[in-house]
C-alpha positions in Angstrom: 87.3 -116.4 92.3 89.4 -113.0 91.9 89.0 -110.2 94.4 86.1 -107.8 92.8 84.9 -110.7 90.1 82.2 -111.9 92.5 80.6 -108.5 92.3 81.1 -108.1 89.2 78.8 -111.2 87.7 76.2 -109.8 89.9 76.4 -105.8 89.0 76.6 -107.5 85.6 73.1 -109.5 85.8 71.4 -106.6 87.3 72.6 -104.3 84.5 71.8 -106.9 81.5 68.4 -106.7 83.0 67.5 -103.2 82.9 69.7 -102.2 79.5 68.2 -105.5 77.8 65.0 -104.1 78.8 65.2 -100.6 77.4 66.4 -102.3 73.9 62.7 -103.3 72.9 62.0 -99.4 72.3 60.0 -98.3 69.2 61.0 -97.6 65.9 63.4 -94.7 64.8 61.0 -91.7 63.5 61.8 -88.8 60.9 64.8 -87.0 61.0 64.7 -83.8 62.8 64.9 -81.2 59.9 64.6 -77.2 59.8 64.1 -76.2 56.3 64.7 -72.7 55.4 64.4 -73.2 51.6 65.9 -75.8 49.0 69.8 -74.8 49.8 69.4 -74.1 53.4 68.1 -77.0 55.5 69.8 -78.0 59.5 69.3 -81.1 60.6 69.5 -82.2 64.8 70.7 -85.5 66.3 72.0 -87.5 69.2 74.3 -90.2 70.2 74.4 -91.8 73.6 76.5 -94.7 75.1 76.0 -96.0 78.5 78.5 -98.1 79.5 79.2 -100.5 82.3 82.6 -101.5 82.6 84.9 -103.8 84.4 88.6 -103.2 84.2 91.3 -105.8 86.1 94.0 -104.1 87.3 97.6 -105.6 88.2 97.1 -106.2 91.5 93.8 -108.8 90.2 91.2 -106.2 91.9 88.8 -104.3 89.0 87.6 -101.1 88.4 84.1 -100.9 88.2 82.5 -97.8 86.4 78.8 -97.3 85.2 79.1 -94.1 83.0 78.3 -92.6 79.6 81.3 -93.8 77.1 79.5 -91.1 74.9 77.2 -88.1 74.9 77.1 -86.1 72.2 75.3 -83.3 70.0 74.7 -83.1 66.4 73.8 -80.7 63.8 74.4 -80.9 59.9 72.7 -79.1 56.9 73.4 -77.2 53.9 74.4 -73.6 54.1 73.7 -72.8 50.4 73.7 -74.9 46.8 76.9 -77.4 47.5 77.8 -76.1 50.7 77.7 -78.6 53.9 78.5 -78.0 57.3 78.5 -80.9 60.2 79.1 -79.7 63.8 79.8 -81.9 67.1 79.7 -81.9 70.9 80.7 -84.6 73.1 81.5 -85.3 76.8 83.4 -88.7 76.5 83.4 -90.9 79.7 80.9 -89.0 81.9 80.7 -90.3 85.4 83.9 -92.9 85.1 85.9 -92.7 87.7 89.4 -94.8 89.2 92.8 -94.9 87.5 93.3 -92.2 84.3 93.4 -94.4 81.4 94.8 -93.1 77.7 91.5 -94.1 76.2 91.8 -95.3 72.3 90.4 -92.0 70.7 92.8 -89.6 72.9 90.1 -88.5 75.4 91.6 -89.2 79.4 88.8 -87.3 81.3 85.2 -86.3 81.5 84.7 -82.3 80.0 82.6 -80.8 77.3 84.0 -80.0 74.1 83.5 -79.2 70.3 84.6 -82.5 68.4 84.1 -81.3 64.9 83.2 -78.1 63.0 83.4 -78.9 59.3 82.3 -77.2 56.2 82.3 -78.7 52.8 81.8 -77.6 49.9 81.6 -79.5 46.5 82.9 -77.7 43.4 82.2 -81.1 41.5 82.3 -84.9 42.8 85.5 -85.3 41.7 86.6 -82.5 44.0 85.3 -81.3 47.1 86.7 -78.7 50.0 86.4 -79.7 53.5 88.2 -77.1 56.4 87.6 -77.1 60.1 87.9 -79.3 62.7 88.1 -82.6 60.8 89.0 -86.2 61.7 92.3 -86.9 60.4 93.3 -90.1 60.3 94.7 -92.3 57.5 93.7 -95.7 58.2 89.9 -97.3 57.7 89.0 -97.5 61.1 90.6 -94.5 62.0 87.8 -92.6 59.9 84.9 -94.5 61.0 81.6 -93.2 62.4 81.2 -94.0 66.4 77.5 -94.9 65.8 78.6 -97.4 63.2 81.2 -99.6 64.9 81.1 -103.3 64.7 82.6 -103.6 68.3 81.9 -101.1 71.6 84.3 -99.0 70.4 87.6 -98.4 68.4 90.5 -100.4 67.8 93.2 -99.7 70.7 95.9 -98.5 68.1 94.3 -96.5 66.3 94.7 -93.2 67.2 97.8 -93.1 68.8 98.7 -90.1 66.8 96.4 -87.7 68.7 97.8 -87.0 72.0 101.5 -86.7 70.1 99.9 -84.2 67.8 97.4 -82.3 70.1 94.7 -83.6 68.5 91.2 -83.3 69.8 90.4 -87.0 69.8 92.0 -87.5 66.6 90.8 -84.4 65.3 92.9 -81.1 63.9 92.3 -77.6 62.0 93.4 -77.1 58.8 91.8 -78.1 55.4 91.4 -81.1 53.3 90.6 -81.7 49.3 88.2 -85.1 48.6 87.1 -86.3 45.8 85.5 -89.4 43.7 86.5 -90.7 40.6 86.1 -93.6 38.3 82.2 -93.8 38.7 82.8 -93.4 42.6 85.3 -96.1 42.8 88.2 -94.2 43.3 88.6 -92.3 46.6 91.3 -89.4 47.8 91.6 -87.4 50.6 94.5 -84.7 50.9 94.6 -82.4 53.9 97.2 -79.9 55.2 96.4 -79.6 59.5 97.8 -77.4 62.1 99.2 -80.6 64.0 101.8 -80.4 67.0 102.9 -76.5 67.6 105.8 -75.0 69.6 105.6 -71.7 71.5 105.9 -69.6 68.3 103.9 -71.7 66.3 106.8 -71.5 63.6 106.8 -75.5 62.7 106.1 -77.0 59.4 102.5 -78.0 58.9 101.4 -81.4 59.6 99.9 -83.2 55.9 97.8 -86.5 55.3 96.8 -88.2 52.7 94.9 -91.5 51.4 93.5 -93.0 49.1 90.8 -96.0 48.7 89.3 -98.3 45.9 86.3 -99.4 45.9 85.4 -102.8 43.8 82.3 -103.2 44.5 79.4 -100.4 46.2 80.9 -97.0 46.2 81.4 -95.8 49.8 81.2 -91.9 49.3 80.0 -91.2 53.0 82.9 -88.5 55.2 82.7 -91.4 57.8 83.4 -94.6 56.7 80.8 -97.2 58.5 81.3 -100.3 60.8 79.0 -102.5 58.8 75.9 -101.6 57.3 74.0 -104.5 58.6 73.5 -106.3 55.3 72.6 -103.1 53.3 75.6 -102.4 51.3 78.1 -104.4 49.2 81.4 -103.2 49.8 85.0 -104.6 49.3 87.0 -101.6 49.7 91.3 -101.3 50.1 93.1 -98.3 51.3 96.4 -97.1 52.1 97.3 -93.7 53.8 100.3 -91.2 55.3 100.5 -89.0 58.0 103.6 -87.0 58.6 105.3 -83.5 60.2 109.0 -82.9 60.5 110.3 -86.1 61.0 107.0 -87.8 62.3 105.7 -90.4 60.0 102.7 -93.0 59.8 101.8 -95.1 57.2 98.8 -97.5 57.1 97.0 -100.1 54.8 94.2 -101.5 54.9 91.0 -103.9 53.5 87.6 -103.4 54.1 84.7 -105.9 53.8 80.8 -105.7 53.8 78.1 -107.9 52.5 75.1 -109.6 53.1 75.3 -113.4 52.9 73.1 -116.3 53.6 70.5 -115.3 56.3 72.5 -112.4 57.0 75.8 -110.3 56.5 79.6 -110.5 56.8 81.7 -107.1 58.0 85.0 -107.2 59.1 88.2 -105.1 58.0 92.1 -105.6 58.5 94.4 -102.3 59.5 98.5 -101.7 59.5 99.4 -98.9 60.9 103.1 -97.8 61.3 104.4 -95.1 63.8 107.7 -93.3 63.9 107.1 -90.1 66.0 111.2 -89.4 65.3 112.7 -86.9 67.5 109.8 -84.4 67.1 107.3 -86.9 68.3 109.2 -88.4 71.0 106.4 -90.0 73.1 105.3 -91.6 70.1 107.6 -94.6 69.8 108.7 -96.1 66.6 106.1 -99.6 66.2 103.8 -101.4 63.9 100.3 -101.8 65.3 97.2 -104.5 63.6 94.1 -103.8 63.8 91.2 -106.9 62.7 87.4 -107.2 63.6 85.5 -109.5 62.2 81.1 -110.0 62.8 78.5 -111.8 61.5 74.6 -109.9 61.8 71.9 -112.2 61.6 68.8 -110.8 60.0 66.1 -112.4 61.5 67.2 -112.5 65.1 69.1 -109.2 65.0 71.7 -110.2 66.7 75.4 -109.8 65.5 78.7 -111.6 67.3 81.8 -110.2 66.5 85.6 -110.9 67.4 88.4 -108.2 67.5 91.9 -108.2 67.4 95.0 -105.9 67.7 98.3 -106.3 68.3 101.5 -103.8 69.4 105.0 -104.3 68.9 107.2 -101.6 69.4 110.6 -101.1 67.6 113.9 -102.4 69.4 112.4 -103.3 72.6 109.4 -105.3 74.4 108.3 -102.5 76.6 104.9 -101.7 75.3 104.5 -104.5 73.4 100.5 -106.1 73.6 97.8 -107.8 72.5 94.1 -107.3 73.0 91.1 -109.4 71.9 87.9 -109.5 72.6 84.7 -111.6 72.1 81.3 -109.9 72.2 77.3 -110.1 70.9 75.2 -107.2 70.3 71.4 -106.9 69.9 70.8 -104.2 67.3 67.4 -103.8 68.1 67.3 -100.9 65.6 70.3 -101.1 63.9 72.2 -98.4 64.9 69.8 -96.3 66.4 69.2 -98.8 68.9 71.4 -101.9 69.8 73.0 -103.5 73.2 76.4 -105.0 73.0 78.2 -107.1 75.5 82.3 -108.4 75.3 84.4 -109.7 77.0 88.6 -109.1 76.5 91.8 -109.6 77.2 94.9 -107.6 77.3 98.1 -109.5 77.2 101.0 -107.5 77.6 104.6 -109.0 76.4 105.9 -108.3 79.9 103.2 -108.6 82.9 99.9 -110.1 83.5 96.9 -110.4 81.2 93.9 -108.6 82.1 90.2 -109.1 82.1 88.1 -106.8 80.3 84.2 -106.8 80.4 81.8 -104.4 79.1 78.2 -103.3 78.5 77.0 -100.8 76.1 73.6 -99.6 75.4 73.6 -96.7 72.0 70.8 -94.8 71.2 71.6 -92.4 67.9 69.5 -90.5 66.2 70.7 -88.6 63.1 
């Protein structure tokens, strides 16, 4: 048995045992809602993610970390007829400790923050205003809700862009026209951000844009969701670009959710390509994959779910990888309250693969 793996079954029984424990909580209540009058409402919530987490390293030792993934703040509400606002905390990976790891949403260490600050406002459903701090990115899962995922978190590849482009975890300032048309099939989202400055601040803006059809459910929500748990019908495609200066992205991707036999099918495919060019240069030219794939059975509540993703950088095998990953969650309340377990691997083109092995207990309320 591998130096540190002994332990870790252990830690790993003894944590099963108390999370598993908490996840037979009560039912979700009310929302928690402040009505001023029938334009100005603000509503409070919460999203926590404990984690327990066991890394291998090169040398076949593991990290070992028991620490909240996620801890954040909410707030949303109207300001006035049409006129949303959403705002968010967070203080990612509280309590992890051992080697710095570029984590998949841009966050490398534990501090407080504001992760968005967004105000919409909706001239018509076929147009509608959003500026602030917004999440920016162009493919599906790149947009996704947190408290929504299929898996214990994003796909590896999938925000690559943010560091490059100072993003706050795949977040920038600037502003962004949405809109829905063809009875809600049709999406489009255009935005204009501040993206990567220099000294003077004198560079050319940084612009996205996507769009998305919907063939079956409209999806109309500003965070695209994981799965709905058998709730929705939705077979969605999309396809997306990112660029400033010479940077470029593209992505495309396909989107599936819907119940079926004693339960319900989610699962989604991404493309994303890179090219940070010479203004980006720490953002190397390379096409990433993104899959995940779960099943949610009704009556048990249980859902497993596979992931893959795949890196392949251009003109080289440095930094080219694969990850999977293998899991089961509980979704005791759905969203609100569910335990997840998976094991991965990452296989690197050049050097060892390595063991992955995580435990997540979320609690959101929203």
């Amino acid at each position: 048995m591998k130096r540190g793996f002994g332990s870790m079954v252990q830690r790993t029984s003894v944590v099963a045992a108390l999370l598993g424990g908490l996840a037979f909580a009560g039912p979700a209540r009310a929302q928690a809602v402040i009505k001023v009058n029938d334009d100005v409402k603000f509503q409070f919530g919460v999203l926590f993610q404990g984690q327990a987490d066991w890394s291998q390293n090169a040398d076949e030792s593991y990290t070992q970390n028991l620490f909240l993934r996620r801890a954040r703040v909410l707030i949303g509400g109207s300001l006035g007829k049409n006129i949303t606002f959403f705002f968010e905390t967070d203080s990612p990976n509280m309590g992890k400790a051992g080697p710095t790891k570029n984590l998949s949403n841009g966050a490398t260490s534990t501090n407080f923050f504001v992760q968005d600050a967004t105000i919409s406002w909706k001239f018509a459903n076929e147009f509608i205003l959003d500026g602030g701090l917004v999440l920016t990115g162009i493919a599906h899962n790149s947009l996704q809700s947190a408290a929504s995922l299929i898996p214990v978190d994003y796909g590896a590849y999938s925000f690559l862009f943010s560091g490059p482009e100072q993003n706050v975890v795949g977040r920038d300032t600037g502003f962004q026209a949405r809109g829905y048309l063809a009875s809600n099939k049709l999406e489009y989202r255009v935005g204009v951000w501040q993206g990567n400055r220099d000294a003077q601040s004198r560079q050319a803006f940084r612009s996205t844009a996507r769009v998305q059809y919907n063939f079956l459910d409209a999806d109309t929500g500003f965070y695209y969701t994981g799965t709905s748990l058998g709730k929705k019908k939705i077979f969605a495609i999309g396809a997306g670009c990112d660029n400033q200066k010479d940077y470029k992205s593209y992505a495309v991707d396909a989107y599936y959710d819907h119940p079926l036999g004693p339960g319900a099918l989610s699962g989604q495919l991404d493309w994303i390509r890179y090219d940070g060019g010479d203004f980006l240069k720490s953002l190397a030219k390379q096409d990433v994959i993104y899959g995940e794939v779960a099943y949610y059975i009704s009556a048990a509540k249980v859902m497993p779910f596979f992931t893959y993703g795949n890196k392949n950088v251009a003109d080289t095998t440095i930094g080219d990888e694969s990850r999977w990953q293998l899991g089961l969650g509980y979704m005791a309340i759905g969203h609100n309250l569910n335990l997840k377990a998976a094991y991965g691997r990452i296989e690197p083109k050049n050097g060892k693969s390595l063991n992955q092995f995580t435990i997540q207990l979320q609690a959101f309320y929203f």
